[in-house]
C-alpha positions as CSV (number, residue, x, y, z in Angstrom):
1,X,191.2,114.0,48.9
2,X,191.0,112.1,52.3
3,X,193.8,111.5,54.5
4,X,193.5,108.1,56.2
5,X,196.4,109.3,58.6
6,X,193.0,110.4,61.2
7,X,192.8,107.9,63.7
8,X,189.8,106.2,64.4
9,X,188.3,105.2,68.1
10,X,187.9,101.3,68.4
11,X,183.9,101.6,68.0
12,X,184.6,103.5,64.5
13,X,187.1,100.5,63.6
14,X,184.4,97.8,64.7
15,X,181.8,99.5,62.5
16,X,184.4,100.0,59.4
17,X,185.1,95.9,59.4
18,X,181.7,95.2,60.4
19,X,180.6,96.8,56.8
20,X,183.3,95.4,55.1
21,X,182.7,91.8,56.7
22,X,178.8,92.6,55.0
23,X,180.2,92.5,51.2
24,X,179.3,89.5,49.6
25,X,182.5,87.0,49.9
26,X,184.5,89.0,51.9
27,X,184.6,86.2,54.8
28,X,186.1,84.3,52.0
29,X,189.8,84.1,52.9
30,X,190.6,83.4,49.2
31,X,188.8,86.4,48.4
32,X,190.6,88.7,51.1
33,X,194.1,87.5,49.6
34,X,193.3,88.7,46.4
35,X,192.3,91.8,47.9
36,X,195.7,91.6,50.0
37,X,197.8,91.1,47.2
38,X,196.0,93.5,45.3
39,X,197.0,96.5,47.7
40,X,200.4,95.5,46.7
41,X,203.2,96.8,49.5
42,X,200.7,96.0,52.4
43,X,202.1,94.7,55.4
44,X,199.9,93.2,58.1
45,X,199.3,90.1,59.9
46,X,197.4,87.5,58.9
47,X,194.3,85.6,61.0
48,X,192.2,82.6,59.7
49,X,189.3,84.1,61.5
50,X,187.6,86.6,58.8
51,X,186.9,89.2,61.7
52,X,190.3,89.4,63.0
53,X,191.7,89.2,59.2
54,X,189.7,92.3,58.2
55,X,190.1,94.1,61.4
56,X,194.4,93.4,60.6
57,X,193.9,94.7,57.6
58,X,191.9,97.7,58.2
59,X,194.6,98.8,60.8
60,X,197.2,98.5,58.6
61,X,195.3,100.7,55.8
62,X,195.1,103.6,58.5
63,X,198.7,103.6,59.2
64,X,199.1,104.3,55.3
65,X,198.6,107.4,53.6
66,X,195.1,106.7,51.5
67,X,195.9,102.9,52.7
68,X,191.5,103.2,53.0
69,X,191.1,104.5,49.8
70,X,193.2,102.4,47.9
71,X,191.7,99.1,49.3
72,X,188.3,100.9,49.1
73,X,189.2,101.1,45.2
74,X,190.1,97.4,44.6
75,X,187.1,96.3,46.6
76,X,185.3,98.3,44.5
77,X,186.0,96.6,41.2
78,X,184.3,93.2,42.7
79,X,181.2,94.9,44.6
80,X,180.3,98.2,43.0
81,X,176.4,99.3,42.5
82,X,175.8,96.5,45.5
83,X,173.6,97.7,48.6
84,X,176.8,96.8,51.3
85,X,179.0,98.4,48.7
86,X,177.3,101.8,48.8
87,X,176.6,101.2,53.0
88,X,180.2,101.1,53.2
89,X,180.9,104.3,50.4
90,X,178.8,106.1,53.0
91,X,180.6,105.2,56.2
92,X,183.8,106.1,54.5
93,X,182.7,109.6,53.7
94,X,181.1,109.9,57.4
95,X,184.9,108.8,59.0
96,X,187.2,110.2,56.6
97,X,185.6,113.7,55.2
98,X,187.2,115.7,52.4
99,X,190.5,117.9,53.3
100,X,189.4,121.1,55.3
101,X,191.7,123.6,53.5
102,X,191.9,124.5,49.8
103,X,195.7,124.1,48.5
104,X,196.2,128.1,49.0
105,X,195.1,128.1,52.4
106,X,197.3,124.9,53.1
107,X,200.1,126.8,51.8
108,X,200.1,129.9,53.4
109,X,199.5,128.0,57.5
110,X,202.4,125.9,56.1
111,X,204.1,129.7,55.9
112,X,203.4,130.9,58.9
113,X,203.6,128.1,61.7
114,X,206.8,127.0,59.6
115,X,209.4,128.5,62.0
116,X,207.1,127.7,65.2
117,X,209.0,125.7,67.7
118,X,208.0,122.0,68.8
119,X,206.6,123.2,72.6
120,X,204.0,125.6,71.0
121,X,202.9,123.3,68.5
122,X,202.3,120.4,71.2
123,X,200.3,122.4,73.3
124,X,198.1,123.9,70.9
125,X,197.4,120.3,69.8
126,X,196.6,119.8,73.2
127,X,193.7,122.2,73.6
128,X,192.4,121.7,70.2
129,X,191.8,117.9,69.7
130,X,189.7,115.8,71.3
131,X,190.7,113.7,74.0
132,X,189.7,110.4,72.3
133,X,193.0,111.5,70.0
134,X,195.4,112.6,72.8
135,X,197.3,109.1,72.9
136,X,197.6,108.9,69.1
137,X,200.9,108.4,68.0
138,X,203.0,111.3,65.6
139,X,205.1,113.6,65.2
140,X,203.3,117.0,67.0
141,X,206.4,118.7,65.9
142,X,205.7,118.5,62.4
143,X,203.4,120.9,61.0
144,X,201.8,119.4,58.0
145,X,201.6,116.5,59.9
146,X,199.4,118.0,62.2
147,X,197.3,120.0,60.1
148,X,196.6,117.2,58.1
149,X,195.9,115.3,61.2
150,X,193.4,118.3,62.6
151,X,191.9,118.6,59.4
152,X,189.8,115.3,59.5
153,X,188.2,116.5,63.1
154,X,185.1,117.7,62.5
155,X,182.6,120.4,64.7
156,X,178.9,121.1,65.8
157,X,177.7,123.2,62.7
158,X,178.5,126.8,63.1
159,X,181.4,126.5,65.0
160,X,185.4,126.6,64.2
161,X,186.6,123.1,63.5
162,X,189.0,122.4,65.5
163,X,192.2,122.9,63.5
164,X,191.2,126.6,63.7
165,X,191.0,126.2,67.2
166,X,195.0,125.1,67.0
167,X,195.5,127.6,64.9
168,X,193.9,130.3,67.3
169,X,196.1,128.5,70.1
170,X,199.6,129.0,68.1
171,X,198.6,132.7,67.5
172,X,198.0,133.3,70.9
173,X,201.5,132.2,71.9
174,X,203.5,134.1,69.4
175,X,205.3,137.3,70.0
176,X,205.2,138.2,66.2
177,X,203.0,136.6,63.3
178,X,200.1,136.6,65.3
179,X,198.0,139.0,63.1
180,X,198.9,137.4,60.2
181,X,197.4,133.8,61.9
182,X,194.5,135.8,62.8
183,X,194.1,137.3,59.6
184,X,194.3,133.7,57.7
185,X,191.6,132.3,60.3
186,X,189.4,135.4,59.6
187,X,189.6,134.2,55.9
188,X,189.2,130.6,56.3
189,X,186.1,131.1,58.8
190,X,184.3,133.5,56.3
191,X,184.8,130.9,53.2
192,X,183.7,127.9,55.6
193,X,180.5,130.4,56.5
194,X,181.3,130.5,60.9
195,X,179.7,133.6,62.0
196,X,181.9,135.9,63.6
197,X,180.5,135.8,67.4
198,X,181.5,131.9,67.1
199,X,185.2,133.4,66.3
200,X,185.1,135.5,69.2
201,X,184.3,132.8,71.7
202,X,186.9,130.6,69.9
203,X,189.4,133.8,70.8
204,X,188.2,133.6,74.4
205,X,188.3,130.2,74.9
206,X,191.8,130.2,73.6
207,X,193.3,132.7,76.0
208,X,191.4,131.7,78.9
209,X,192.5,127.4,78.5
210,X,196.1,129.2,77.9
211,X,196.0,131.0,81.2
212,X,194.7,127.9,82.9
213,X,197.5,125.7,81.3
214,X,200.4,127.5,82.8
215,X,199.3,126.0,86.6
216,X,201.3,122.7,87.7
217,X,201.7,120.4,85.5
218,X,202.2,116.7,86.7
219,X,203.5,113.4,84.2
220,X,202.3,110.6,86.2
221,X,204.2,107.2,85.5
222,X,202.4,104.1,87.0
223,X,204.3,100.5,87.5
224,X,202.3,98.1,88.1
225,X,204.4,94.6,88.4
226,X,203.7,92.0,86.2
227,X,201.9,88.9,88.0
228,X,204.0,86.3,86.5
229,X,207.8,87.9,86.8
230,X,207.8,90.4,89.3
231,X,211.0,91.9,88.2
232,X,209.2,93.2,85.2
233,X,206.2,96.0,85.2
234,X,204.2,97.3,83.0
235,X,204.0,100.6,82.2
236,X,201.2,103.6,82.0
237,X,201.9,107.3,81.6
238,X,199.9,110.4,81.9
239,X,200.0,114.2,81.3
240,X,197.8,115.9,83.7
241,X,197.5,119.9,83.1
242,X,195.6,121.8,86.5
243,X,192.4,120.2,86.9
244,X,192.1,119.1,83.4
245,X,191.3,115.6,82.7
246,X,194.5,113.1,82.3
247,X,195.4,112.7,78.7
248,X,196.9,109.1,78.5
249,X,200.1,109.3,76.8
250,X,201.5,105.3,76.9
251,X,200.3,102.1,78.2
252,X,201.8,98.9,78.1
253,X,200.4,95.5,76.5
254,X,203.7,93.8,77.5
255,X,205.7,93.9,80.3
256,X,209.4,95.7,80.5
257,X,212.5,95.2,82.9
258,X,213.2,98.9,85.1
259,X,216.2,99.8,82.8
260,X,213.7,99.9,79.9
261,X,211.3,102.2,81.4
262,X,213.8,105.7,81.8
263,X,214.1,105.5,77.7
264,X,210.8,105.3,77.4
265,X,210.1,107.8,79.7
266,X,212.9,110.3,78.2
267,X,211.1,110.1,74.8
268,X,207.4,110.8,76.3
269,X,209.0,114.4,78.3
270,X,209.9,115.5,74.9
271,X,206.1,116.6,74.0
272,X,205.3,117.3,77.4
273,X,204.7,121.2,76.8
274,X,204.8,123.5,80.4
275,X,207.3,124.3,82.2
276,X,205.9,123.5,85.6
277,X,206.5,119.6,85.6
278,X,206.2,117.3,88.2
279,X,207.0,113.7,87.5
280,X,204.7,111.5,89.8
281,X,205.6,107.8,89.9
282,X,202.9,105.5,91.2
283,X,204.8,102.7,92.6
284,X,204.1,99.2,94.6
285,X,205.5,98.9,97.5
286,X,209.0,97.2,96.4
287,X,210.0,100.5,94.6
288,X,208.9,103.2,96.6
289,X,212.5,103.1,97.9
290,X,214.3,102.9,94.6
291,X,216.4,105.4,93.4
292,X,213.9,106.4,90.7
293,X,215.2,110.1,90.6
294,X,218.6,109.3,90.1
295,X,217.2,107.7,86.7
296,X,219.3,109.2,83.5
297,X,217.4,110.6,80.8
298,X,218.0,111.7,77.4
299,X,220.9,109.0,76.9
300,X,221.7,109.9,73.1
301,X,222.1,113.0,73.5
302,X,223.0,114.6,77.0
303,X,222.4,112.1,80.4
304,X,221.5,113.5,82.9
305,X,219.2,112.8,86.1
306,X,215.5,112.7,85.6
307,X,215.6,114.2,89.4
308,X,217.6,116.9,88.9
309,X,215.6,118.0,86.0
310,X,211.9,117.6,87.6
311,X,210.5,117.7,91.1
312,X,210.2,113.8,90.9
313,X,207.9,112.0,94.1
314,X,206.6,108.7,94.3
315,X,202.7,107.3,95.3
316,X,201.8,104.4,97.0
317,X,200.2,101.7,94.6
318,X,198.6,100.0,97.4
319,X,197.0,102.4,99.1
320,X,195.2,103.9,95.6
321,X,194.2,100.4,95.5
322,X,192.4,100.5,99.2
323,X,189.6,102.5,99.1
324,X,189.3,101.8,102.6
325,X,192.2,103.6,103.2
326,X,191.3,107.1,101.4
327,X,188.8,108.9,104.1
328,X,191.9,109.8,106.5
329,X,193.8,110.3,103.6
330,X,192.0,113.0,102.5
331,X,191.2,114.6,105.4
332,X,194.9,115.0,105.9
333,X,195.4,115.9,102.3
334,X,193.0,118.9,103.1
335,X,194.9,120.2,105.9
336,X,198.0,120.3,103.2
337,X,195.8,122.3,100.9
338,X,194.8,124.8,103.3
339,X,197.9,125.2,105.5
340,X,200.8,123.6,103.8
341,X,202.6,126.7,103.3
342,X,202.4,127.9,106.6
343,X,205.2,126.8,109.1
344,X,204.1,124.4,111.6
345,X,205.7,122.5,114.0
346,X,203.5,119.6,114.5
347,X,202.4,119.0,111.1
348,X,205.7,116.9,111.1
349,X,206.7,114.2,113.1
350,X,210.4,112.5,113.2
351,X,209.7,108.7,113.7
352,X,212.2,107.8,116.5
353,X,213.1,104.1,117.8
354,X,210.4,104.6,120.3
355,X,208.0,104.5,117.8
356,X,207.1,101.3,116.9
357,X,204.2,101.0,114.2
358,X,201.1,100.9,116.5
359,X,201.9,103.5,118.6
360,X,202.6,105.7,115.2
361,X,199.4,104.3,113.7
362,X,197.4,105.8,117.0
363,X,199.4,109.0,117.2
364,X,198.7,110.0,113.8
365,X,194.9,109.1,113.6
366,X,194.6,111.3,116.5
367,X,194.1,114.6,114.7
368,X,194.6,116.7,111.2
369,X,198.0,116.7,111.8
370,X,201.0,115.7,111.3
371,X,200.7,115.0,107.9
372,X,204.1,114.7,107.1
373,X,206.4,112.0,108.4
374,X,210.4,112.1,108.1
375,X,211.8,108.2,108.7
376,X,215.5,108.6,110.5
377,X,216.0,105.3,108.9
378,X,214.9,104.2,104.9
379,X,212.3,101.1,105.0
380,X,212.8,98.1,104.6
381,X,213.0,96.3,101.4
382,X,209.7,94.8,101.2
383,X,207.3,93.3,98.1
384,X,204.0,94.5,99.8
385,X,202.7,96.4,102.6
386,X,203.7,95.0,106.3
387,X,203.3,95.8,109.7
388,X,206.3,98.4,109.8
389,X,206.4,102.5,110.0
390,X,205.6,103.5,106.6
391,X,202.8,101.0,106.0
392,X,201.2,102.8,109.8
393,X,201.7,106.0,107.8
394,X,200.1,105.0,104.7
395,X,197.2,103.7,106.9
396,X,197.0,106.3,109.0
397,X,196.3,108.7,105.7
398,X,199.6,110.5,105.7
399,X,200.1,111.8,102.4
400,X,204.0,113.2,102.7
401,X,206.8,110.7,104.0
402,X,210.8,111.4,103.3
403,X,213.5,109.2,104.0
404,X,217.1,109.2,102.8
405,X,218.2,105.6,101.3
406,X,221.8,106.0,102.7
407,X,222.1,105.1,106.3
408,X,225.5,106.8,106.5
409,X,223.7,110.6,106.1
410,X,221.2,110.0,108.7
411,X,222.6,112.9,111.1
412,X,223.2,115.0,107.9
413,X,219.1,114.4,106.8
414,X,217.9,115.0,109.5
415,X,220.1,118.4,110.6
416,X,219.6,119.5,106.6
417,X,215.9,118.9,106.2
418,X,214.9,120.3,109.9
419,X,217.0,123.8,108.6
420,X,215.1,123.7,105.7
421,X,211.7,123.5,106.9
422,X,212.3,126.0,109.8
423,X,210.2,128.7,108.5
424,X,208.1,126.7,106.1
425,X,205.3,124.7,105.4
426,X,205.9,120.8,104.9
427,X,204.1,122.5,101.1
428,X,207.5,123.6,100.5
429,X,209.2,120.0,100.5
430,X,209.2,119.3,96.7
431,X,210.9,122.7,95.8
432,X,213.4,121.9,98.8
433,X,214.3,118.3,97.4
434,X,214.7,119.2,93.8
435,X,217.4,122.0,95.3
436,X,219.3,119.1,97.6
437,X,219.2,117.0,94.5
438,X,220.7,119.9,92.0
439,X,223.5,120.4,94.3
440,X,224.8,117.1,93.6
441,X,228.2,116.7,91.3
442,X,230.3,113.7,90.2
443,X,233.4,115.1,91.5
444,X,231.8,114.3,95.1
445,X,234.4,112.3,97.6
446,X,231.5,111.5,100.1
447,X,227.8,110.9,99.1
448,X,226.3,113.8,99.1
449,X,222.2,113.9,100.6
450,X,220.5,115.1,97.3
451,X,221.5,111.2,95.8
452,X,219.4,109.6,98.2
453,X,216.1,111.1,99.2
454,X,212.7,109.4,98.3
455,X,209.5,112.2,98.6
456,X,206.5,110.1,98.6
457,X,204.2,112.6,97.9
458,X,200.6,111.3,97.6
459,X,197.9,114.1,96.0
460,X,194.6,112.8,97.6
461,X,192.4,114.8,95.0
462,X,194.5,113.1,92.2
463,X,194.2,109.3,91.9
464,X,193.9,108.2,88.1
465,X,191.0,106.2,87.7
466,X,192.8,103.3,86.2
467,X,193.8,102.5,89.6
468,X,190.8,102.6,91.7
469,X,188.4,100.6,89.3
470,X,188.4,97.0,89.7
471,X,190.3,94.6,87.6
472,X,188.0,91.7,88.7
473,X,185.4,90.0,86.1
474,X,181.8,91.1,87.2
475,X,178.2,89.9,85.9
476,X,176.5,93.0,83.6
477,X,174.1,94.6,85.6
C-alpha cells in the first residue's frame, strides 16, 4: 500500500502533472471533469488553464489518504497499456514507494512510542527527516501519523531509512523502553538487510545530534510590512537549533494585522522541542519599540506573556537589509563572543543629552567597544531609519541597544540595569531581562520596569538568508 500523505517538493509536483498533462486528452477540460467527478468527494479548485487544473488537482489528491492512487485508478480505465500511461505508473512507484513496515512491525512501534510525549516525538522528527520536509504541515504528536509520514522517505542503499533514524532518536531519549526500541530496530534492520556497522553509525549519529541539540535554541519571527497597507505584515518563522541550518516553520502568502500574529505564534511554540528558547523578532524599524514581549500567548487555554515565558529580543530589519552596514557589525559582534561575559565598563555606553547622533556615530566607530548602548529615553516613533541615536548605533555596528518604553521609569532603568550589570558582561543582558520581566504582577499600583524594556539584540553570525538576498528582478546569468 502507498500513503499519499508524503509530501512532495514543488519540482516532484511539476514532474507528476507534467506526466499526467502527457496522457492523451488530458488537456481536455471535459475529459478532466469526468475524471473530477469520478474521484467523487474531491474538493479542489478549478482553472480553465489545463496546467494549473491538473496541478489543483494533484494537490488536493496528496492532502487525501490514497487521493493519488484513487485518481491513478480512474485514469487508468481510459489510458491503460499506453506508453504516457506506463511513464506515469513508473513515476508513481519512484514518489510514493510501498509501506516500509510489515503490519507486525507497525504494530509493535505503535506499542512502544504509544505513551511517548509530544516534545520527544518532535524532536526526533527533527533529526530524522530531511529538511525539504521540515515545513510540512501535521500533527508530530501523533505517532502513526508520523510513522506513516517517515515511512515514504527513502535512503542511500545500505543505510537505515530514516524512520529508523526517528526511531533510534526516541530511544535515545527514553528513560525506560529503550531496549525494547533498540531491539525492534535490530529486527527491522536485519529483515530490510542494513549491515550492522551502518546501525552503529546510526547509534552515534543519534547521540552525538542529541548532545548538539540541547545548545540555544532560537524561534526567529520576521515582519516584514506589507507594501500596500503598512499596518499589516507578513509573516515568516524559523526554528534554528546551535549552528544547525534554520528549518522554516511558517511563511506568509497574505498579509495579517499585529493582533493576528501572537495566535499564530502561540500555535508554532507548541512543537518547538528544547528547552533553551529564544524568541528573536526581526522587525522594521516602526516596531522595534513595540511592546512585542508583553504579547499574550496560549489564549484558550492559559494567557500569559510571550516575555515572561522566553528571553524575547528584537533585530533590526533594516540593517540585515544593508549589507553595507554588516563589517562594523560584526567586528563588534566578535568582541561579544569573546568577552561578553566578562564585566567591562566601557563596553557600555549611557547615551546622555550631550550626545547627539554624530558625535555617537564617531564615538562608537572609534574602537571594539562599546558594543552595547542603554538609551535614557525610548526612540522615537518612526517608519524607517533617521538621523537619531539608535539609527547612529545601528550604523555604527552596535549589536545590543536597551531602552525602557515608559518615560516615567527612566531613573528606575537606569539605577536597576547599572546594579545589574555591575559584575557582569553586557552577555548577561537577556538572562537579566527575562528576570525584570518575571517579576511583573497584575496587582501592580505603579508600572513596574520589567513591562517596558525592548532588548534589541542583533546575532551578527545569524542573519536568515531570506533577508539579505535581493527581492529585485535580475537578468539570468
Amino acid at each position: 500500500m502507498r500513503w499519499a500523505e508524503r509530501p512532495l517538493s514543488v519540482d516532484e509536483l511539476e514532474r507528476l502533472c507534467d506526466a499526467f498533462l502527457r496522457l492523451p486528452g488530458m488537456r481536455d477540460r471535459a475529459n478532466r471533469d469526468l475524471y473530477v467527478e469520478a474521484m467523487g468527494d474531491l474538493s479542489l479548485t478549478r482553472h480553465a488553464d489545463a496546467y494549473h487544473d491538473v496541478w489543483s488537482l494533484l494537490v488536493s489528491c496528496l492532502s487525501q489518504r490514497d487521493g493519488v492512487t484513487r485518481l491513478m485508478s480512474v485514469v487508468n480505465v481510459f489510458h491503460k497499456h499506453s506508453k504516457p500511461m506506463s511513464e506515469l505508473e513508473a513515476l508513481i512507484d519512484f514518489l510514493f514507494p510501498d509501506a516500509l513496515l510489515d503490519q507486525t512491525e507497525r504494530e509493535q512501534l505503535e506499542s512502544l512510542l504509544g505513551n511517548v510525549d509530544r516534545r520527544t516525538l518532535a524532536l526526533a522528527y527533527r533529526q530524522a527527516s530531511p529538511p525539504a520536509w521540515w515545513n510540512v504541515e501535521f500533527d508530530r504528536g501523533d505517532v502513526d501519523a508520523v510513522v506513516r509520514h517517515l515511512e515514504t522517505c527513502t535512503s542511500a542503499e545500505g543505510e537505515p531509512p530514516p524512520l529508523l533514524a526517528f526511531v533510534d532518536c526516541v530511544a535515545h531519549q527514553l528513560d525506560s523502553g529503550r531496549l525494547a526500541c533498540h531491539r525492534w530496530l535490530d529486527a527491522v534492520g536485519a529483515r530490510l538487510g542494513i549491515p550492522d556497522s551502518a546501525m552503529a553509525r546510526l547509534c552515534t549519529r543519534t547521540a552525538e545530534w542529541l548532545a548538539d541539540a540541547e545548545e540555544p535554541c532560537y524561534v526567529t519571527v520576521g515582519l516584514q510590512p506589507d507594501l500596500i497597507d503598512p499596518s499589516r505584515f507578513l509573516l515568516s518563522v524559523w526554528l534554528q537549533h546551535n549552528r544547525f541550518p534554520a528549518e522554516p516553520l511558517h511563511r506568509d502568502d497574505v498579509s495579517r494585522t499585529l493582533p493576528e500574529i501572537p495566535v499564530i505564534l502561540s500555535r508554532l511554540l507548541h512543537d518547538v522541542s528544547a528547552d533553551n528558547v529564544t524568541i528573536e523578532f526581526v522587525l522594521p524599524r516602526s516596531l522595534l519599540g513595540h511592546p512585542i514581549d508583553q504579547w499574550q500567548i496560549d489564549q484558550d487555554l492559559f494567557p500569559h506573556r510571550i516575555g515572561t515565558r522566553y528571553p524575547v529580543v528584537v533585530r533590526s530589519l533594516d540593517r540585515m537589509r544593508r549589507g553595507d552596514l554588516h563589517s562594523h557589525w560584526r567586528r563588534k559582534w566578535r568582541w561579544v563572543n569573546h568577552n561578553g561575559h566578562d564585566p567591562e565598563p566601557t563596553a557600555l555606553h549611557w547615551v546622555r543629552e550631550s550626545d547627539t547622533p554624530d558625535s555617537l556615530y564617531s564615538m562608537l566607530l572609534l574602537d571594539n567597544v562599546p558594543v552595547a548602548v542603554a538609551l535614557t529615553s525610548p526612540p522615537d516613533d518612526s517608519a524607517r531609519l533617521g538621523p537619531d541615536v539608535l539609527t547612529a548605533a545601528l550604523y555604527a555596528g552596535v549589536p545590543i541597544v536597551f531602552w525602557c518604553r515608559n518615560r516615567e521609569l527612566a531613573e528606575c532603568f537606569e539605577r536597576d540595569m547599572t546594579a545589574r550589570l555591575t559584575d557582569r558582561g553586557v552577555a548577561e543582558l537577556p538572562q537579566q531581562v527575562l528576570r525584570l520581566r518575571r517579576q511583573v504582577t497584575g496587582e501592580a499600583e505603579r508600572p513596574l520596569l520589567g513591562e517596558h524594556l525592548t532588548l534589541l539584540w542583533d546575532d551578527a553570525d545569524r542573519i536568515p538568508e531570506s533577508f539579505t538576498r535581493s527581492t529585485r528582478l535580475r537578468a539570468p546569468r
